[in-house]
ZAMARGU-4260 file (C-alpha; in steps of 0.2 Angstrom, whole numbers, plus 5000, padded with zeros to 4 digits):
<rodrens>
0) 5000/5000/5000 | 5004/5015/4996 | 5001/5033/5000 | 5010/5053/4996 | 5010/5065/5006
5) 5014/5084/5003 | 5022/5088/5020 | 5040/5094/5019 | 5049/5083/5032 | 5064/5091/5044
10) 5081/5082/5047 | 5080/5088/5065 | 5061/5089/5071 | 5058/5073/5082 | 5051/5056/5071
15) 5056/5071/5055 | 5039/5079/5058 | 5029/5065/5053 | 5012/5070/5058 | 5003/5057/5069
20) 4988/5058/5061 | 4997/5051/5046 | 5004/5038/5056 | 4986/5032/5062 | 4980/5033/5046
25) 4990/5022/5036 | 4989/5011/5051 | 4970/5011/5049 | 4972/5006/5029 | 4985/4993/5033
30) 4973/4985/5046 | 4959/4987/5034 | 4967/4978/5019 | 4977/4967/5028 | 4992/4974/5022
35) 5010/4970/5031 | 5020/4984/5023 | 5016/5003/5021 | 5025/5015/5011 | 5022/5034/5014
40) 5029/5047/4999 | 5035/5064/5005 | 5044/5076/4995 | 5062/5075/4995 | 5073/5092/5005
45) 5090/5092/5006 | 5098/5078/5018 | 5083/5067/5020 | 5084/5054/5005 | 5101/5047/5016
50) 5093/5041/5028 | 5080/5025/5030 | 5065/5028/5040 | 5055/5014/5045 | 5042/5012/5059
55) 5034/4996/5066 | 5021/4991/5077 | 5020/4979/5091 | 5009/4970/5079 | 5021/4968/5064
60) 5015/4982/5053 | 5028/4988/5044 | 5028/5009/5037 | 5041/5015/5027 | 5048/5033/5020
65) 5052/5036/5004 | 5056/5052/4996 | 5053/5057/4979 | 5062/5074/4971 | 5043/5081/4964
70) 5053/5094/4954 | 5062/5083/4943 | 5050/5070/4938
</rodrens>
């Protein structure tokens, strides 16, 4: 599953300004379609395609960020 969001992240805010709600949401659709594996879009700003960001829960669900440079594709 799959979803983009058009929230600039930060390279220093705590969990890089990843909005809860966004959190709990994707959560809600993985439950719902019985999906193990999220990935959440974001725009990508200087310094954060380095690094991986991945959240799980207690019950195995699995979100990841990806970045994607919206200006050049």
């Amino acid at each position: 599953m799959v979803d983009t969001k058009g929230l600039l992240l930060s390279t220093t805010d705590r969990n890089h300004g990843i909005l809860q709600f966004d959190m709990d949401q994707m959560y809600a659709y993985g439950k719902k379609y019985d999906a193990e594996k999220i990935l959440l879009l974001y725009p990508l700003v200087q310094g954060s395609g380095d690094e991986k960001i991945v959240f799980e829960s207690y019950d195995g669900m699995t979100v990841e960020i990806a970045f994607v440079d919206w200006l050049t594709t």
